[in-house]
N, C-alpha and C positions, 0 to 999 in steps of 0.2 A: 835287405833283410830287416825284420823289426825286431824287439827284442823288450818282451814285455817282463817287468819283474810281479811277484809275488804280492805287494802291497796295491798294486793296481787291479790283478789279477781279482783279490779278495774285494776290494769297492764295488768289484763290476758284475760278478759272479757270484750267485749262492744258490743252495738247492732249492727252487721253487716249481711250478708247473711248467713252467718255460724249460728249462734243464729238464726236467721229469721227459718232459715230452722227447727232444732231443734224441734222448738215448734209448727211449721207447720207439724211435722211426731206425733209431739203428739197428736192434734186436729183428724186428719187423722185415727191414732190408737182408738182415741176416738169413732167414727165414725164406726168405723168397730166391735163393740162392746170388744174389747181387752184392755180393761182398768176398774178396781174396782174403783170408786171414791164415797165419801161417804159425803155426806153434810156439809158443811161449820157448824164448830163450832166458835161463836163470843161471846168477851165480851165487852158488853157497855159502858163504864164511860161518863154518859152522862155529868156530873159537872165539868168536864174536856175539853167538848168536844170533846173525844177521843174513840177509839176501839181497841181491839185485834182481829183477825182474827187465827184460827188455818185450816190450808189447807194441805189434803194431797190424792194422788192416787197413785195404784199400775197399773203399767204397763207389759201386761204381757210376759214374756222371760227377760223382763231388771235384773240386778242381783242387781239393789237395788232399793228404793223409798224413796221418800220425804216425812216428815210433815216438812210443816213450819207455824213459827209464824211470825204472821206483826202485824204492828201496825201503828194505824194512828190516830195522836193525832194536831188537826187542827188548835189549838192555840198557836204550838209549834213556830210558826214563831214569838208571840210578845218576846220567850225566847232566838230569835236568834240562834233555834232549828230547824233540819228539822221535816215536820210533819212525815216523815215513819220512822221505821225502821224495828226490826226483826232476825231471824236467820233460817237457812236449819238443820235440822238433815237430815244424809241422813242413812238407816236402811238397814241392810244384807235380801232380801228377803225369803235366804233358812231359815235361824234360829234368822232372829229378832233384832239381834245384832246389836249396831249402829256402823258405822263404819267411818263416817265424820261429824263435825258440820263447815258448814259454817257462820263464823259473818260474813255476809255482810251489816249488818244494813238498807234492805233495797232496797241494792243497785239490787241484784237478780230480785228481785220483780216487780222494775223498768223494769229491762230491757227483763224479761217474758211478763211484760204488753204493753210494747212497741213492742214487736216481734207480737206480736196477733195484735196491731193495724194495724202494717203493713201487715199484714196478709190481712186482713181486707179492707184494699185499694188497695192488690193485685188483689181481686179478684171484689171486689163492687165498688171501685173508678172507673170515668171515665178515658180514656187512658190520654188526655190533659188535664192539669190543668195549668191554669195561677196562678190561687193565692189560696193559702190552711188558711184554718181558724182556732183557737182556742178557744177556751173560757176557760177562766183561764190562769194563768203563774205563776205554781208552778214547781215543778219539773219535774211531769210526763207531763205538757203541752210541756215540752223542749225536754223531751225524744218521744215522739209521733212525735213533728219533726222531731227529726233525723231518726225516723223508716222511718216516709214517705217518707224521703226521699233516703231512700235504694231500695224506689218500685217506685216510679217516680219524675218526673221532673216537677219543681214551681218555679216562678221568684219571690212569692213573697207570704210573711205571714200576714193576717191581728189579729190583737189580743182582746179579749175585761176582761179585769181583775178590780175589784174594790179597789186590793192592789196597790200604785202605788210604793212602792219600789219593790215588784216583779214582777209589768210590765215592768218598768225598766232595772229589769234585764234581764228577759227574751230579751225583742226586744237589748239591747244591745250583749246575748250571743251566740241569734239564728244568727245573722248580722255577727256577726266576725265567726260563726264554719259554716255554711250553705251560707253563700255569699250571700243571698238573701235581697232583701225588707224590710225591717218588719213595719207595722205600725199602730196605734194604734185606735182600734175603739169607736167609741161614746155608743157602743151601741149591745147587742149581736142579735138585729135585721141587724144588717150593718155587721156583718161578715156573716152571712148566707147569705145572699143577694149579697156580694161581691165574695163566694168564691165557688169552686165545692167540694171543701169535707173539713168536720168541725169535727173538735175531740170536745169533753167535757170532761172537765177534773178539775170537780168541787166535791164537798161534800154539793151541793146544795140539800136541800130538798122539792123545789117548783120548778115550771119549768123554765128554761133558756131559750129553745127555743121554739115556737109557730108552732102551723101547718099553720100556716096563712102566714107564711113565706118561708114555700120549694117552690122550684122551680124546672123543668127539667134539672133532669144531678147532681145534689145535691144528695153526700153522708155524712151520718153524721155517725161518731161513736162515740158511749155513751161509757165511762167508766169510769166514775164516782159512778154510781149507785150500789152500791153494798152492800147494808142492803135494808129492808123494808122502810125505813124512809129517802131516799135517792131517788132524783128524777130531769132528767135533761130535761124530755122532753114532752111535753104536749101528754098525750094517742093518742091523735088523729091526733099526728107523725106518729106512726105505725100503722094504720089504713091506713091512706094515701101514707103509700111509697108502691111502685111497688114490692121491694123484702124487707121485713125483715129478717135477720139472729142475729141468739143469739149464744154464746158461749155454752152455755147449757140449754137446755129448759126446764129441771125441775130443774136448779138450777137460772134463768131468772126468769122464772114463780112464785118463791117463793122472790125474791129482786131484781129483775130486774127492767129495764123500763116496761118490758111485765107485771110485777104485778102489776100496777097501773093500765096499759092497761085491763088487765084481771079486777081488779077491778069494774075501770070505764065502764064496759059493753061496750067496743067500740071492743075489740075481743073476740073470744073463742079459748081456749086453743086447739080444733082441726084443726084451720085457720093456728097455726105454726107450720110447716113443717121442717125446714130449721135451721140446727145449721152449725156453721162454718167449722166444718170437711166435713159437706157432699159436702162444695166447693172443700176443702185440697184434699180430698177423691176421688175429681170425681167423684163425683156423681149428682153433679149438677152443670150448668158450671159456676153460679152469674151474672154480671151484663150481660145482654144482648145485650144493645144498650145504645150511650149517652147520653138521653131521660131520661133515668131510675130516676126516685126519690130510694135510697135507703139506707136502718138504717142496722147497725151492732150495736147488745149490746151487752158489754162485762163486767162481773161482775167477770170474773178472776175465775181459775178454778185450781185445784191441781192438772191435768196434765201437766197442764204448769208450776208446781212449780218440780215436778220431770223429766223433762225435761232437764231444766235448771241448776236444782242442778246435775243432773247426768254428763249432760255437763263438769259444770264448773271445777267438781272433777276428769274428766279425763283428759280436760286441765290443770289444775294446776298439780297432779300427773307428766304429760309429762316434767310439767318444774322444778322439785323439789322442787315446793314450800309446806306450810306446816309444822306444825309441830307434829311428831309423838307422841301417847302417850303409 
C-alpha cells in the first residue's frame, strides 16, 4: 500500500484542464450508464455544527475506485480550522484490496468540486462574462474561481459573505492569483443582479437567492446544498430557469436544491430530464443562447471522488512520491 500525505498531494495536484477534463470523462461515464454509485452515506453532529460524508463509485474497466470520507465541520473557522477535511482510500477492483490512502484533508475534494463547477460553466455559462459572482468566501468560494476561470474570461468578482475576515481574504487572494476586480457586495441581491453567472458556495439552510431576482443570460450554480437540510435557492429558481441540470437526479432529488423544489410542489420529478453528463456526454448540447436563464446543482458525487483519487495516484506514482508500506 502507499500512503501519500497532503503536502505532496498539493505540489502535484491543482485544478487546471487536466483535473477539469478528468472529472468531465467521469460525469460522461456516468451518463453512459458505466458507473456503480451507490448513495451517500452521512453522519450528522448537529452540536457541532458539523458532518461526515462517506462517498464512493465504481467505474467500470478502471482498476481501482474510491471511497472517501469528508468532513465539514462549519464552526471550524472560530478554531482557526478549516471547515473540510477528509481522506481517499483508493481499493484494488479485481480483489478488494486497498492499495492507496490519500491524506489530503480535504484538499481532493476541493478540487473534484471545483472541476464540476467548471464543468458547469463550460457548458451552461454565457460565452461573455464581464463580472462572475459568489456568495460566500470560504474556501471552495476561492476554488470555484479559479475553475472558472480555466473555462472563461471575467474582469471582475463581485462577492457577498457575512464573515468579514474571510471576505477579506478572499477579495485580497482572488486580486493577487486571478488579476481581476474583486469587490464586495451589500447584499446577495446585488451580486445576482450585477453578475452573468453566480456560484453558491454556502452551508445555508434557507434561501440565498430569490427568483425575483434572475435575469436573461444568468447562470447560477448551487453547490452548497448537499444534505436535506441545506438549501441556497428559492424552489421557484428552478422552476424559472430555461435549462436546469443536476449532477445526479436521484442523488439531487433526495438533497438537492431539486428536494425542496420537488417538495414545494413547484416541479415534478418527470420535468427533470437533464444531469450533467448528458452535457459532458453529448447528448445534449446546454446552453442554447445568451438569453438563457440557467441552474446547475451540484451536490458532489463519488464519481467525481474516484476520478480524482485515481488521477491523483497516478500522478504522484510518475513523480515518486509516497510512501510504501
Amino acid at each position: 500500500m502507499r500512503v501519500f500525505r497532503e503536502a505532496e498531494i498539493r505540489q502535484h495536484i491543482d485544478i487546471d484542464l487536466e483535473a477539469i477534463a478528468v472529472v468531465e470523462q467521469g460525469f460522461t461515464r456516468l451518463a453512459n450508464n458505466e458507473v456503480t454509485m451507490p448513495p451517500i452515506l452521512r453522519v450528522d453532529v448537529p452540536e457541532h455544527h458539523g458532518e461526515v460524508d462517506v462517498k464512493t463509485a465504481y467505474v467500470k474497466g478502471l482498476e481501482m475506485f474510491c471511497i472517501k470520507i469528508s468532513s465539514g465541520f462549519f464552526d471550524n473557522y472560530k478554531r482557526g480550522l478549516p471547515s473540510g477535511s477528509g481522506m481517499m482510500l483508493l481499493v484494488d477492483a479485481q480483489t478488494g484490496f486497498p492499495q492507496a490512502v490519500l491524506l489530503d484533508n480535504g484538499y481532493l475534494t476541493d478540487v473534484r468540486t471545483a472541476a464540476a463547477g467548471a464543468i458547469a460553466a463550460k457548458y451552461l455559462a454565457p460565452q461573455n462574462i464581464a463580472t462572475a459572482g459568489v456568495i460566500g468566501a470560504g474556501s471552495q468560494a476561492k476554488w470555484q474561481m479559479r475553475a472558472l476561470s480555466k473555462v472563461r474570461s471575467f474582469q471582475r468578482i463581485i462577492v457577498y459573505a457575512r464573515n468579514e475576515q474571510r471576505l477579506a481574504d478572499f477579495v485580497q487572494t482572488m486580486r493577487r492569483e486571478l488579476a481581476v476586480e474583486v469587490t464586495v457586495a451589500r447584499s446577495p441581491e446585488e451580486v445576482v443582479q450585477e453578475s452573468s453567472v453566480v456560484v453558491t458556495t454556502t452551508p445555508a439552510t434557507s434561501p440565498v437567492i430569490k427568483a425575483e431576482w434572475l435575469h436573461p443570460g444568468l447562470h447560477i450554480t448551487a453547490m452548497g446544498s448537499d444534505a436535506e437540510h441545506k438549501q441556497e435557492l428559492e424552489p421557484a429558481v428552478l422552476k424559472q430557469a430555461d435549462l436546469y441540470v443536476c449532477d445526479s437526479r436521484a442523488q439531487a432529488a433526495r438533497l438537492g436544491e431539486l428536494h425542496h423544489a420537488l417538495a414545494a410542489g413547484v416541479l415534478e420529478l418527470s420535468e427533470v430530464r437533464l444531469e450533467l453528463g448528458d452535457l459532458t456526454a453529448g447528448k445534449h448540447r446546454g446552453r442554447a443562447d445568451e438569453r438563457q436563464i440557467t441552474v446547475c446543482d451540484l451536490t458532489g458525487t463519488g464519481v467525481q471522488d474516484t476520478m480524482i483519487a485515481l488521477y491523483a495516484y497516478n500522478t504522484l506514482c510518475k513523480h515518486g512520491a509516497g510512501l510504501e508500506l
